[in-house]
N, C-alpha and C positions, 0 to 999 in steps of 0.2 A: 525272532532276532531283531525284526524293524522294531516292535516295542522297546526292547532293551534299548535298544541305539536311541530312541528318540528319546527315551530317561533319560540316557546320559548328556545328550544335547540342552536338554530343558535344563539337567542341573547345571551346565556351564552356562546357561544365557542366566538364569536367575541369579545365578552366584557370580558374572562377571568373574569366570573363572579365566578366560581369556581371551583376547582382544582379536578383531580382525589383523588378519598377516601377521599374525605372532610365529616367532621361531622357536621350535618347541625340541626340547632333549625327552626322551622316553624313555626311563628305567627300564627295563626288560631283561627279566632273572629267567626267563624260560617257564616258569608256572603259569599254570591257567586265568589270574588275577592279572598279570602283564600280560600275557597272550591279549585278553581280549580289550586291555588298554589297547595295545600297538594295534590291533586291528580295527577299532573303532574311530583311532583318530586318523587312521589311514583313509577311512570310507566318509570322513567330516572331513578332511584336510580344504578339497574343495571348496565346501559352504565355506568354513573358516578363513580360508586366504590361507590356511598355516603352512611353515616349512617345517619339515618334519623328519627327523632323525631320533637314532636307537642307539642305547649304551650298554652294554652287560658289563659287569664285574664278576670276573673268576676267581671267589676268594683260597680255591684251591683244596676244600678242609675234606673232598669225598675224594678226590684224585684223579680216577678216569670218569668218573660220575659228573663230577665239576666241568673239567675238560669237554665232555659230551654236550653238556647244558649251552656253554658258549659254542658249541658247533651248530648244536638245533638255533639257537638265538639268529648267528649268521645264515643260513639257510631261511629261515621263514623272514630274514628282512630281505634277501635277494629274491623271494617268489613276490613280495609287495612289492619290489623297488624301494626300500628305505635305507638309507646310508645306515652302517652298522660302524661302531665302535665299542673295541672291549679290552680289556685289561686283564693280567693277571697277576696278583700279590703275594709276595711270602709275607703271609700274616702271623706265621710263627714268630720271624724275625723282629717285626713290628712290635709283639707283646710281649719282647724281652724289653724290648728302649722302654713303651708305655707300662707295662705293667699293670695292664688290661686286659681284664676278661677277654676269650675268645670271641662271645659275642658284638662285646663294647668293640673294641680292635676293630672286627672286621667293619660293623656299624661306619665309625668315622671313615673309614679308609674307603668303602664304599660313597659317602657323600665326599669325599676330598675330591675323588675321582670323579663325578657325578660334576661339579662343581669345576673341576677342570677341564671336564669337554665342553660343558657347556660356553665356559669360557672362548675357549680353543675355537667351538664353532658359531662365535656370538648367538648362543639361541636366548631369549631373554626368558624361558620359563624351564621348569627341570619337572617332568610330573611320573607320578608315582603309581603304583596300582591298587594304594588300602582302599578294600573296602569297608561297607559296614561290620561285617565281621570281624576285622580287624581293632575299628573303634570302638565296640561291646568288649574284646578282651582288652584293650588300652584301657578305658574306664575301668574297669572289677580289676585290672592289674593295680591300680592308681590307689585304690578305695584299699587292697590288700597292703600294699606297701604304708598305706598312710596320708592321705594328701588332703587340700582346703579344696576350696571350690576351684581352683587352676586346673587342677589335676580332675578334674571332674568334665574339664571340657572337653579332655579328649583331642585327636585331630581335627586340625581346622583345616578346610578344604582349604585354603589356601595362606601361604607366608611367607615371606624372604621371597621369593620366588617360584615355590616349591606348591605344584598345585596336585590336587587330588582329586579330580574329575570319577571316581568308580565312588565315592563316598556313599553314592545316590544306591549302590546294587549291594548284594548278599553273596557271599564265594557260590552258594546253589545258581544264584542267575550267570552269575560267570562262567559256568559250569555249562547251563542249557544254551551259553551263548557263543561258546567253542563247540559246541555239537550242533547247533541249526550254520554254523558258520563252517563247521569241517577244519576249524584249525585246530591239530595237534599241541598239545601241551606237555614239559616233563614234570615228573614227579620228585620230588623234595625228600625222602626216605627219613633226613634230618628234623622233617615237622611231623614225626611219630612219636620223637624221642621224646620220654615224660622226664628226661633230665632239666629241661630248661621250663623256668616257670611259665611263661606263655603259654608252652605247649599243655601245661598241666589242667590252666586256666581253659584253654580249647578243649582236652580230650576228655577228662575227670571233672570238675568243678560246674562249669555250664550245663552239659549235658543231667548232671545231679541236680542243678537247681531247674535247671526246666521240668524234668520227670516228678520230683519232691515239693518244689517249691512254688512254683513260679512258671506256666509256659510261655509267661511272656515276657519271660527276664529281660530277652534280649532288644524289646522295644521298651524294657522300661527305663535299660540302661541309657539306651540313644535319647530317649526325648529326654533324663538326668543331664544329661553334657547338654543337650540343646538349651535349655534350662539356665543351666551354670554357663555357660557361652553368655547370653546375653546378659543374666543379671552381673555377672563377673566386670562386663563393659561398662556400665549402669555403675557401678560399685567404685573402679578406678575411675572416673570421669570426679567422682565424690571425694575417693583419696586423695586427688591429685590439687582440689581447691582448696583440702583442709591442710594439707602438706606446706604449703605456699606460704600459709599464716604460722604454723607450729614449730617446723624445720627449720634451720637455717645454716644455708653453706658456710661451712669455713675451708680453708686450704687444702685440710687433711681429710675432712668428713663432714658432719652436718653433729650441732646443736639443739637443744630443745630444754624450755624449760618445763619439770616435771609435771606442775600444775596445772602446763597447757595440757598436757599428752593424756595425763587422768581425766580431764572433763569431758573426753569424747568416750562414746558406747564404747567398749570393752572390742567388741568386733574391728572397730575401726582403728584404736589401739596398736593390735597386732598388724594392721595391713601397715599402718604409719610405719612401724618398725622394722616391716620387710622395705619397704618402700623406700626405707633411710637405706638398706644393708644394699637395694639394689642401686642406688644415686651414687652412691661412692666404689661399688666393686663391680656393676656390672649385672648382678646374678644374685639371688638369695639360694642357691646351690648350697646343699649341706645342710642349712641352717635350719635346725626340727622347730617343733612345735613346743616340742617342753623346756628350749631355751628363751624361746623368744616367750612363753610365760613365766620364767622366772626371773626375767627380767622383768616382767613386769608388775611379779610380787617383789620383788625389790625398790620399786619405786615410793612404794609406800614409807618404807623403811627410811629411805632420805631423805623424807621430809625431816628426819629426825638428826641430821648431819650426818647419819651415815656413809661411808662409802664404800660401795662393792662393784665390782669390775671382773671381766669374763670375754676370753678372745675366740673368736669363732670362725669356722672358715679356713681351717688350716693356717690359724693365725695369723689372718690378714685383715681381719677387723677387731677391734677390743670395745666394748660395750660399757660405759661407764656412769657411774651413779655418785654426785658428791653436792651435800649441801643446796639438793633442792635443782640442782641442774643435770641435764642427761647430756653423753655424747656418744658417738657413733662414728669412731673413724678408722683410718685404714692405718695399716702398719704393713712397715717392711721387714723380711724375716733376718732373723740374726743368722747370719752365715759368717764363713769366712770371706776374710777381702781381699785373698791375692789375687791378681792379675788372670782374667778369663777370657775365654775367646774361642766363639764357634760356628762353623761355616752353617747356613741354614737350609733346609733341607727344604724348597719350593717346589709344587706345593707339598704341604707332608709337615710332622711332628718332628723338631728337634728338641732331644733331652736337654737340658741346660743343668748338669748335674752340680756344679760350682755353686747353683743357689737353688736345690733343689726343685725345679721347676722345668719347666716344657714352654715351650714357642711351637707355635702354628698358625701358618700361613697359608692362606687359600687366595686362588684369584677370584673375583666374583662383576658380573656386571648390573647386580641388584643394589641400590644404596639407600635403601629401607633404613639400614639402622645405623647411618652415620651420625646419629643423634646421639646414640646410647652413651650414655654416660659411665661406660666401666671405662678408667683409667688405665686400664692393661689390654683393651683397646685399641688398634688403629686402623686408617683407613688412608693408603696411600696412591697416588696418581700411577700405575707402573710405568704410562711411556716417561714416566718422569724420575725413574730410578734406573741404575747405573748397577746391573748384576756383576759379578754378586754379591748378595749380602751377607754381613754377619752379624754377629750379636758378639758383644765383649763388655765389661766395666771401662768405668771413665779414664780417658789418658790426659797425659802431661798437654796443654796448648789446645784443646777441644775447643771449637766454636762453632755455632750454628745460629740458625736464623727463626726460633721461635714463630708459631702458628701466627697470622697476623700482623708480626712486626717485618721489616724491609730490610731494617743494619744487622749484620753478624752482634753474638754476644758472647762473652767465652761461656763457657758449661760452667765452669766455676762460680761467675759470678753470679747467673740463672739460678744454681743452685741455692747458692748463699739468700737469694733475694725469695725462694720459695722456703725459706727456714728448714730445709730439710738436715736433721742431727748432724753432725760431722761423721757418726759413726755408721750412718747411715748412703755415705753418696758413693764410697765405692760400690757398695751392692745393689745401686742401681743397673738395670740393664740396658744397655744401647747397641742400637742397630744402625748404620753403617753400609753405605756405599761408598763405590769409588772417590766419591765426590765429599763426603763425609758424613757427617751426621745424619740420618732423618729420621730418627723416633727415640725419642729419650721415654724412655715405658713408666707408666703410670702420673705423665706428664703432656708431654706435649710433642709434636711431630716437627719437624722442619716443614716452613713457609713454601719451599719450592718445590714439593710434592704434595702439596694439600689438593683435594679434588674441588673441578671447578665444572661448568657447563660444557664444555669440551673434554670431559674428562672419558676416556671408551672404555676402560676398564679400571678396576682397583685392585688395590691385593689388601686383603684384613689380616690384621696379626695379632694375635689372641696370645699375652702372657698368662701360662696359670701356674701358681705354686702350689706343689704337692706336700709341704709340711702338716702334718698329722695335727689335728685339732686336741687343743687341750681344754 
């Protein structure tokens, strides 16, 4: 057991997984993988300086099995002395609004939660219990579905906040490390089931390429992502130079002309392309491989005056090709424009079914990615909003105070000055406190909630539209 433990140690000094006197949230589902997370940081809390507390989420889907998991969780943090916190969901409910899988569903609603307490209890890290066995089936899942070298990396110990200190051990040492330790663990009945692909990948697949194939599948897949982790970093530091010179922002999206984009290797091509879809949306989410090359067998084509065009993304980016020039912008989806308005469900998913789409809001005290460039994006001060909020289209007399400027402007004129269609400004979405405006979505936020050096917490609000890709 002191071996184990001082792995796990070395992996967080090496990794600067976390800092002296960090205040740490602990997932803890009740399996053997969180068992011997909460126990190990319990017996490092010490060396660490950390403050340390425990979360379970009850996603409900075994009944009194579920139920039982969060009683053993509360019990093994009262025999440590560690503050417990847990939740229970009707995640039925949930995947009628979303329309998500049970697994998806449960997933976000778990990190919403996750994300909420840590909020609630300022802890500034949220850590988790994957281990390596988990990132061997993450990779061969990634590789099965389809992916470039991103999906090759696998879990990264550490992001957003979210750290993964067991990265370093195998579910077997977790296993010897609740039996030299005497902590009880429960059993999951649901990680048998060969309905869901993971579990297929774990019980069937693996165990066939280690026997058949390969015994050392499972280190060949880890040091693959170790691999693809670095050259991956190595590779965007490259995109990001050549980006600068070939791209260029416009209002709506980014330009490029075609004979820059063809002079670069074939490889770099494609990254430039996600690289434009992620500068204007946020996310290259959706977007396959056999589009983003036939876009790019169509380049050739225009050089010849052709023009072809192709919208992707659930029709929120159109891809276009005319006379020797490329663009890449964003579009807003044709809906109807009556009048909409809907109270928002903090933190948690609201459907926004008037323009088919969803809002979700979380609090977070991590601000890693207030940089990110998705427009459907935001990042707001909360002690500096006036609950509660809503979402609705534009009204009569609307004004607000744009990011950076200091004078009110009416929305109207803002608009007009951002060339946005006419047929397009009712279907914008805005949110709305007491006070008035402060997030025009896929724009800009009001000036009196932007985050500043005093800022203690935020809240992010992620628009996404669900209209079906054509």
């Amino acid at each position: 057991m002191l071996n184990l433990l001082e792995k796990i140690k070395c992996y967080i000094q090496s990794g600067n997984l976390l800092n002296e006197g960090d205040s740490i949230l602990i997932a803890v589902s009740g399996g053997r993988d969180s068992c011997t997370l909460l126990h190990s940081m319990h017996l490092l809390r010490e060396e660490f300086h950390l403050q340390i507390a425990a979360a379970h989420f009850n996603h409900g889907f075994r009944g009194e099995e579920s139920d039982g998991d969060e009683e053993f969780v509360r019990r093994l943090c009262d025999q440590l002395g560690v503050p417990c916190h847990s939740q229970k969901c009707d995640l039925p409910e949930r995947m009628k609004l979303t329309h998500l899988s049970a697994q998806e569903t449960a997933r976000i609603a778990r990190y919403e939660y996750l994300s909420h307490t840590a909020r609630t209890i300022m802890a500034s890290k949220i850590l988790l219990g994957h281990t390596l066995d988990d990132q061997t089936e993450t990779i061969l899942l990634n590789i099965i579905r389809g992916t470039g070298v991103e999906g090759l990396k696998g879990m990264l110990p550490s992001r957003n906040g979210m750290v993964r200190p067991l990265l370093c051990l195998t579910r077997e040492e977790t296993g010897k490390y609740c039996e030299a330790t005497g902590i009880a663990y429960r059993t999951d009945r649901s990680n048998a089931s060969v309905k869901y692909m993971r579990n297929r990948i774990r019980l069937e697949l693996l165990p066939l390429l280690r026997k058949e194939y390969n015994p050392c599948i499972d280190q060949s897949l880890r040091r693959l992502g170790d691999i693809a982790y670095e050259e991956s970093k190595f590779i965007d530091d490259w995109v990001n130079e050549i980006a600068s010179r070939v791209l260029h922002s416009v209002s709506d999206g980014v330009v490029f002309m075609v004979e820059d984009l063809l002079s670069q290797p074939l490889a770099l091509r494609r990254r430039l392309i996600r690289h434009a879809i992620e500068m204007i949306q946020g996310s290259d989410e959706n977007v396959t491989f056999d589009q983003i090359q036939s876009f790019l067998d169509e380049m050739t084509i225009s050089r010849n005056g052709v023009t072809w065009e192709k919208t992707l993304q659930g029709g929120r980016v159109r891809l276009r090709l005319s006379n020797g020039k490329g663009s890449i912008r964003h579009l807003s989806p044709q809906v109807s424009v009556l009048p909409f308005e809907y109270q928002l469900n903090i933190p948690g998913v609201t459907p926004i079914t008037a323009v088919n789409a969803e809002l979700e809001c979380r609090y977070s005290n991590q601000f890693e990615m207030i940089r990110s460039s998705n427009p459907y994006m935001a990042w707001m001060d909360v002690d500096k909003l006036s609950f509660p909020l809503i979402l609705r289209n534009r009204r009569s007399g609307d004004r607000f105070i744009p990011l950076g400027m200091q004078e009110p402007v009416k929305l109207k004129d803002y608009l007009i000055g951002k060339k946005v269609p006419k047929g397009q400004k009712d279907l914008i979405a805005i949110i709305s406190d007491a006070n008035g405006i402060v997030w025009v979505a896929g724009y800009t936020i009001n000036d009196r909630v932007k985050i500043t050096d005093d800022t203690r917490t935020c809240m992010i609000c992620e628009m996404r539209y669900l209209v079906k890709s054509v």
